[in-house]
N, CA and C atoms as an extended XYZ file, in Angstrom:
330
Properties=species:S:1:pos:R:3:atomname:S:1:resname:S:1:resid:I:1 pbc="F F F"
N        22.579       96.234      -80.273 N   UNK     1
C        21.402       96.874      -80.775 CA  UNK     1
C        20.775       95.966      -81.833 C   UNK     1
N        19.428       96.090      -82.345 N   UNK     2
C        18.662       95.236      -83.036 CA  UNK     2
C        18.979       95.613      -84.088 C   UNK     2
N        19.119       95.027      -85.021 N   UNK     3
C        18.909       95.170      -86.506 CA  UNK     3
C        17.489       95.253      -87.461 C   UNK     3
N        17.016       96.767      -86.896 N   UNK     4
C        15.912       97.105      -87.498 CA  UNK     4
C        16.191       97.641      -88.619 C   UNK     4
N        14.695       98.251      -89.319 N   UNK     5
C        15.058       98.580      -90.825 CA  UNK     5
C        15.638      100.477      -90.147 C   UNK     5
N        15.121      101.178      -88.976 N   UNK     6
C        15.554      102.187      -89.026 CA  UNK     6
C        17.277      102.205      -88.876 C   UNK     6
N        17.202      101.243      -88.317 N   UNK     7
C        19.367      101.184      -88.047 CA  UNK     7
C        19.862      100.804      -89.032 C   UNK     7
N        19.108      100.020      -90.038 N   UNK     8
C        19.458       99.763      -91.451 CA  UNK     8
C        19.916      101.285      -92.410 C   UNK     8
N        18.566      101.648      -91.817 N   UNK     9
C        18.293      102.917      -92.906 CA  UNK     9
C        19.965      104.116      -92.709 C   UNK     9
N        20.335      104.512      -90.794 N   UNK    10
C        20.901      105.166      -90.708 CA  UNK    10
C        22.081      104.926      -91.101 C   UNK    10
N        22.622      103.382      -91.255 N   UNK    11
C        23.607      102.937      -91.469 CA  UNK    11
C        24.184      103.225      -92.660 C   UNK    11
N        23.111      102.853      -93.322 N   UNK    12
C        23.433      103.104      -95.001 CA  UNK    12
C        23.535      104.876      -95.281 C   UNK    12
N        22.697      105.737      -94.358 N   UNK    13
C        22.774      107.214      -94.872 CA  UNK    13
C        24.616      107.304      -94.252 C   UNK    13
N        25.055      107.031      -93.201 N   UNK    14
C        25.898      107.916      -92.539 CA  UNK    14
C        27.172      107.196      -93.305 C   UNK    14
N        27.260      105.686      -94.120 N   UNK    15
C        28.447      104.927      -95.092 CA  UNK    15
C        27.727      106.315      -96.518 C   UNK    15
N        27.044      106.266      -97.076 N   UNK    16
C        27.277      107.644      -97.872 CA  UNK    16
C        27.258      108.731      -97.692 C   UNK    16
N        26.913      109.492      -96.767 N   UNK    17
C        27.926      110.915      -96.161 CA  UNK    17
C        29.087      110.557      -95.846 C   UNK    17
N        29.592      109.227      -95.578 N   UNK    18
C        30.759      109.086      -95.527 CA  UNK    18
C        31.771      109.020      -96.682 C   UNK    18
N        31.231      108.376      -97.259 N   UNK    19
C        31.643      108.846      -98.798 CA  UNK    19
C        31.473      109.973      -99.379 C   UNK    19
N        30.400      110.308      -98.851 N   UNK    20
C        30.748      112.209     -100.041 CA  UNK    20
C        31.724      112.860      -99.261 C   UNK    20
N        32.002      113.109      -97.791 N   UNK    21
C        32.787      113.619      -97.454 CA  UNK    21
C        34.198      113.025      -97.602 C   UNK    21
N        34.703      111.224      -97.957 N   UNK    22
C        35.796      111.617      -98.596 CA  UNK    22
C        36.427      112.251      -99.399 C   UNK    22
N        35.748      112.491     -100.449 N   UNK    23
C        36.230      113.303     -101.282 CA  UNK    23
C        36.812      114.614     -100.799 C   UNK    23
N        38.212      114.878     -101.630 N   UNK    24
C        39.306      115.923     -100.915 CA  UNK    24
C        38.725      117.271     -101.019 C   UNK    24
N        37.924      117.429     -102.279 N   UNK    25
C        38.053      119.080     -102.582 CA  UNK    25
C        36.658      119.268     -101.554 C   UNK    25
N        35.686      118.604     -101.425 N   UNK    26
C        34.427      118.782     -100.321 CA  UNK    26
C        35.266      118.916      -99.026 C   UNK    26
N        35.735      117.870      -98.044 N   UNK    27
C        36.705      118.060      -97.068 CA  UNK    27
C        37.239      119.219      -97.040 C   UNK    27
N        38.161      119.989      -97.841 N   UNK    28
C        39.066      121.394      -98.261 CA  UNK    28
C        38.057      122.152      -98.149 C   UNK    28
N        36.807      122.295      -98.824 N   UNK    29
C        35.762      123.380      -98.712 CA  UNK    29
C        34.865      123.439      -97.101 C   UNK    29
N        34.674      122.458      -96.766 N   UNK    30
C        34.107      122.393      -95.202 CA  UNK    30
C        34.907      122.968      -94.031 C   UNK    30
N        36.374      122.794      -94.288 N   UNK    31
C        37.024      123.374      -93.498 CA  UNK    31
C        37.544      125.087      -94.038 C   UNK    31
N        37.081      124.952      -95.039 N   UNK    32
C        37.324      126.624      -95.727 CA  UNK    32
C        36.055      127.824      -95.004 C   UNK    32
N        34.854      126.986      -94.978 N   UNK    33
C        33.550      127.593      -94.721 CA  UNK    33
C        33.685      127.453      -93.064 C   UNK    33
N        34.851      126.538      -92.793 N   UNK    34
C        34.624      126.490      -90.795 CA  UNK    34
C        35.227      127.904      -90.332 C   UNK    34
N        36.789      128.137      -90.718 N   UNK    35
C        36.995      129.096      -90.647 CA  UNK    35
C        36.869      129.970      -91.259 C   UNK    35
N        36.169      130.241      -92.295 N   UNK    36
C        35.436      131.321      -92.419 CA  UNK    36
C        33.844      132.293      -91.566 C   UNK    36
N        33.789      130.864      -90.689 N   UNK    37
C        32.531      131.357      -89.930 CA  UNK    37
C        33.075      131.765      -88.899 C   UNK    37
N        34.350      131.415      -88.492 N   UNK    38
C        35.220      131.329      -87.204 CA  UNK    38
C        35.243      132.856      -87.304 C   UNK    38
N        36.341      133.277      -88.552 N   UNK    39
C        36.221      134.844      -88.810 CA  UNK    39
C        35.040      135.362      -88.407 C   UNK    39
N        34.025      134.629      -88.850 N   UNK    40
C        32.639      136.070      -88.837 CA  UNK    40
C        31.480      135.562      -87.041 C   UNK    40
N        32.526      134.407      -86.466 N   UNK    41
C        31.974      134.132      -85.052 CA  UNK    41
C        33.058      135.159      -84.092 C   UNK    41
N        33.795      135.352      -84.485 N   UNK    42
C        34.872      136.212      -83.885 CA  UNK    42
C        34.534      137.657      -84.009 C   UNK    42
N        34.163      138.291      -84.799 N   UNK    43
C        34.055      139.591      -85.371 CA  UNK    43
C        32.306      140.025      -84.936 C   UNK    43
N        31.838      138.755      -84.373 N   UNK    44
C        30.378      138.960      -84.028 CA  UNK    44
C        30.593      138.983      -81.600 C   UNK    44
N        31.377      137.810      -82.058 N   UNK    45
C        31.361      137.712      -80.728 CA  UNK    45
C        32.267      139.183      -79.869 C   UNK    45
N        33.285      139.743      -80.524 N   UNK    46
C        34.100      140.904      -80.024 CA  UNK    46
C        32.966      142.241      -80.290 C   UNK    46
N        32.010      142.168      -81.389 N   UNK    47
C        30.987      143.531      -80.940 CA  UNK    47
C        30.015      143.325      -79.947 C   UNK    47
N        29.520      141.888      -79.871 N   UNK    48
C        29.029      141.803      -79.018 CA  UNK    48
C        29.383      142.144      -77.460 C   UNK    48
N        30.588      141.786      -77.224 N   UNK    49
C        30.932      141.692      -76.028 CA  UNK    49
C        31.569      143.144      -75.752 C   UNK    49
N        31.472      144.163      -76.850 N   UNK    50
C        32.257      145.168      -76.821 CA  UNK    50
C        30.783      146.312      -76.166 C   UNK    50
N        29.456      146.329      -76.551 N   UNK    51
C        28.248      146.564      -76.487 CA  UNK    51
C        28.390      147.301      -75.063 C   UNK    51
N        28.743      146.369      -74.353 N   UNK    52
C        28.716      146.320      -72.688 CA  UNK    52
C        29.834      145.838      -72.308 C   UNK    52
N        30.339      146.639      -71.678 N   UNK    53
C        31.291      146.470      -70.915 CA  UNK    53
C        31.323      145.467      -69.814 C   UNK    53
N        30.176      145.109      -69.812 N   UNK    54
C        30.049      144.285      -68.481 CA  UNK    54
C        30.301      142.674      -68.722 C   UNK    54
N        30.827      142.454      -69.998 N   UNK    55
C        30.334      141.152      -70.631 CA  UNK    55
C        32.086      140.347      -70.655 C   UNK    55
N        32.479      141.799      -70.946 N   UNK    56
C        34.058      141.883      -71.586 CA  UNK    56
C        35.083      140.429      -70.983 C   UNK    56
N        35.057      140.630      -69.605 N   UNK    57
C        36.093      139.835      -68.619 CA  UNK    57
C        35.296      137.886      -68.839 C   UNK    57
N        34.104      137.877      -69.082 N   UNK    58
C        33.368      136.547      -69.449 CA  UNK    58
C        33.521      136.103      -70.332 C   UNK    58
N        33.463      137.039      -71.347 N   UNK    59
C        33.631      136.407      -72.834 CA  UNK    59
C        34.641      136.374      -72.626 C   UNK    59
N        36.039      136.448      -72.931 N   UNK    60
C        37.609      136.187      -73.031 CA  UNK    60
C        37.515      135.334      -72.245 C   UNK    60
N        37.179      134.718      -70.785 N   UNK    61
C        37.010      133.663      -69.728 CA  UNK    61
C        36.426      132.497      -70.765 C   UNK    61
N        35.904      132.434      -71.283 N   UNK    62
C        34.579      131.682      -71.944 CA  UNK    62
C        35.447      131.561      -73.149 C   UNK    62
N        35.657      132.135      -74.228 N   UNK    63
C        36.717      132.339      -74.804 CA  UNK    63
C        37.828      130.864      -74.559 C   UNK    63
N        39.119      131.872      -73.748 N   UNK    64
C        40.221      130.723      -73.647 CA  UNK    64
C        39.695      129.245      -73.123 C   UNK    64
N        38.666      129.002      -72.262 N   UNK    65
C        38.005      127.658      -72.304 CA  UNK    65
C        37.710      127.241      -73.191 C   UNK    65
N        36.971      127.461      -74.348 N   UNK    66
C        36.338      127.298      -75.200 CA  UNK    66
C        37.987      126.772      -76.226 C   UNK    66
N        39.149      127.513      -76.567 N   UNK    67
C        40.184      127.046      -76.614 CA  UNK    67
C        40.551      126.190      -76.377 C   UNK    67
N        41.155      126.196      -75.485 N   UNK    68
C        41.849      125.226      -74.476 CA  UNK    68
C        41.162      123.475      -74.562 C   UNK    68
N        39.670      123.708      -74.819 N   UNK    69
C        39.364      122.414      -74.902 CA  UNK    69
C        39.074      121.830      -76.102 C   UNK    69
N        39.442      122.492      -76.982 N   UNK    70
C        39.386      122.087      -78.785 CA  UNK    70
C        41.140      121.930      -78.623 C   UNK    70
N        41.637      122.543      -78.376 N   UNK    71
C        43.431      122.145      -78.402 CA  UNK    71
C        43.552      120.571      -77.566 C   UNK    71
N        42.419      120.605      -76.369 N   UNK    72
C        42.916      119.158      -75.484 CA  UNK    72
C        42.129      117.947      -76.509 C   UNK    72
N        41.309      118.415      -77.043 N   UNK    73
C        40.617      117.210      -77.738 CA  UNK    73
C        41.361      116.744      -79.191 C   UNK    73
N        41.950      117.879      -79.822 N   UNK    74
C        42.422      117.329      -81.334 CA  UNK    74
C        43.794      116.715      -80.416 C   UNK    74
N        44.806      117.430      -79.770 N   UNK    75
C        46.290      117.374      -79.454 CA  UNK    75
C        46.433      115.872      -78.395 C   UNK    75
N        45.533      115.728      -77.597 N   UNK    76
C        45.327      114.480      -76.972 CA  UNK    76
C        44.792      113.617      -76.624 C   UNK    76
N        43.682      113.607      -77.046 N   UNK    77
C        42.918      112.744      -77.039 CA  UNK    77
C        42.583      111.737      -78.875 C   UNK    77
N        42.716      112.406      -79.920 N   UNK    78
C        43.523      111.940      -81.134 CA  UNK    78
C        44.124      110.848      -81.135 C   UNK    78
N        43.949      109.623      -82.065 N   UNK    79
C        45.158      108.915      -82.169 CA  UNK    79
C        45.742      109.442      -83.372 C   UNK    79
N        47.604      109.150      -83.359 N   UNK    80
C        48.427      109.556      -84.286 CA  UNK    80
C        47.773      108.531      -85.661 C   UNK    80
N        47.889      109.502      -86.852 N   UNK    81
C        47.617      108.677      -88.127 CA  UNK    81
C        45.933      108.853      -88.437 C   UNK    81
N        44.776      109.067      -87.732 N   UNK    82
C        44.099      109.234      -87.874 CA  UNK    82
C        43.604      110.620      -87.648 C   UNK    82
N        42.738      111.190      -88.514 N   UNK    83
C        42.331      112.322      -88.594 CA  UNK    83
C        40.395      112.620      -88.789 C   UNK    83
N        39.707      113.360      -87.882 N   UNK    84
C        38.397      113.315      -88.134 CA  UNK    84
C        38.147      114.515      -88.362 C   UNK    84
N        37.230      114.126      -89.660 N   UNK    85
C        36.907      115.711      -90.110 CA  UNK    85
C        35.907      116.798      -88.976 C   UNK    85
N        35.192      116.161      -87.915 N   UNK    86
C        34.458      116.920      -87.286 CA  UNK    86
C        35.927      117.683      -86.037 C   UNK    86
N        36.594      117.130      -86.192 N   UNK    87
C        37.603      117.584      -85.266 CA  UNK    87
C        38.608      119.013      -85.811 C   UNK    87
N        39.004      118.856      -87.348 N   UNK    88
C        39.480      119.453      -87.917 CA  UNK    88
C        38.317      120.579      -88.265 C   UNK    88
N        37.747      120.528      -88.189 N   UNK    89
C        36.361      121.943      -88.591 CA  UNK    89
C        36.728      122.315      -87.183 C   UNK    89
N        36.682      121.885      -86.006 N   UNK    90
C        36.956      122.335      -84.790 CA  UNK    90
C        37.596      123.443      -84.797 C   UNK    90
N        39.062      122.849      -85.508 N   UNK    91
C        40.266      123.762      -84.731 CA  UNK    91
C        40.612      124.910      -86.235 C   UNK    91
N        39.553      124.514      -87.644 N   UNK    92
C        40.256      125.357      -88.353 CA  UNK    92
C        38.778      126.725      -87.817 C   UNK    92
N        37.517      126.410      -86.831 N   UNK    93
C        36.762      127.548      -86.684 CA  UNK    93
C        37.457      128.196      -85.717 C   UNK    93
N        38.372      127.671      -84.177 N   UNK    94
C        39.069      128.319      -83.627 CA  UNK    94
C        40.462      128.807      -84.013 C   UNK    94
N        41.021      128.761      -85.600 N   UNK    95
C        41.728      129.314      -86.053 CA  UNK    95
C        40.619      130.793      -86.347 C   UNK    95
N        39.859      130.315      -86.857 N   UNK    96
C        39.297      131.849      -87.639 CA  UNK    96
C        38.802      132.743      -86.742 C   UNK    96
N        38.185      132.307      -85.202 N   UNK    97
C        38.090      132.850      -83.811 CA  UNK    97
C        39.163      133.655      -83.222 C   UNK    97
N        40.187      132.969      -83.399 N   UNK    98
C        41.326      133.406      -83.032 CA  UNK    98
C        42.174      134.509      -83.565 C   UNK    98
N        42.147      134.457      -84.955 N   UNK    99
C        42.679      135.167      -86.116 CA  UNK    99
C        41.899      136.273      -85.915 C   UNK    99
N        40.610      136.400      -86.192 N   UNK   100
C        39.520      137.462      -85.836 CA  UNK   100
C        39.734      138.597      -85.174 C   UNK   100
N        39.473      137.908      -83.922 N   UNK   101
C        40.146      138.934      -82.618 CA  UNK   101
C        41.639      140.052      -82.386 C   UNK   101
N        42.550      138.994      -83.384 N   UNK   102
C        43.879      139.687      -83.262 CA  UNK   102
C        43.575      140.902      -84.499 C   UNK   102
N        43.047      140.619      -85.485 N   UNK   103
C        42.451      141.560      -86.263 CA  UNK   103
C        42.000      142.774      -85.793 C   UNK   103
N        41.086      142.379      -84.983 N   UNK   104
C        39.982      142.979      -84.102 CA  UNK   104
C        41.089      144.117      -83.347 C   UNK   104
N        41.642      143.283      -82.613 N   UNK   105
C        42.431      144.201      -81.227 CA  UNK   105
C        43.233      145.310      -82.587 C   UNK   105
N        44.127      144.843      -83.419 N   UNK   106
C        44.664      146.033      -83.721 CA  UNK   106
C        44.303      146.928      -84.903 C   UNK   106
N        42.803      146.559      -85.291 N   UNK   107
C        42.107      147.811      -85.701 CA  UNK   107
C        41.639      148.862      -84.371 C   UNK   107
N        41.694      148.362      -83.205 N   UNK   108
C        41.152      149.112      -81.811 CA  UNK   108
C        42.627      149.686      -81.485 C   UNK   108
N        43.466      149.043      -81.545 N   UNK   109
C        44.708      149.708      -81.348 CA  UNK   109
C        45.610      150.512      -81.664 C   UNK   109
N        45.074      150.967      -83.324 N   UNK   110
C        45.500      151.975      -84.384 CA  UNK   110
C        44.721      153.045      -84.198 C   UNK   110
């Protein structure tokens, strides 16, 4: 690619977002706010799908895919020793997705 001033420009923005996001306690808070949305994507997505019955058997389909391919991307495709923060927001929003639901089921189950 050419070395224009716009590839200049992005270069230099995305080496300092890269730097603000080293920092530990920003990192710790991004993944605090992932699964915390996870919780409130979970608790949105189970009324939703609860609305209509007709939705029910798709969403959980849609659902464990939606799983399954955040587990294949951090667990193997990853190299050992390295860690990316867009990956880790991944799996701590399908922690809070996940967590959600089990919530979910046994307030429905009491």
């Amino acid at each position: 690619m050419q070395n224009t001033r716009i590839n200049r420009l992005l270069d230099v923005l995305g080496d300092s977002f890269g730097g603000w996001l080293s920092n530990p306690w920003r990192r710790i808070s991004l993944l605090i706010i992932s699964l915390l949305f996870g919780t409130f994507l979970g608790t949105a997505l189970s009324t939703i799908a609860g609305q209509s019955a007709d939705w029910d058997i798709i969403a959980a389909a849609l659902l464990v895919l939606w799983t399954e391919l955040v587990s294949l991307l951090l667990y193997r495709w990853q190299r050992p020793g390295t860690s990316y923060l867009w990956l880790e927001m991944l799996q701590a929003l399908k922690i809070g997705v996940t967590y959600n639901l089990f919530v979910e089921a046994f307030k429905l189950g009491s």
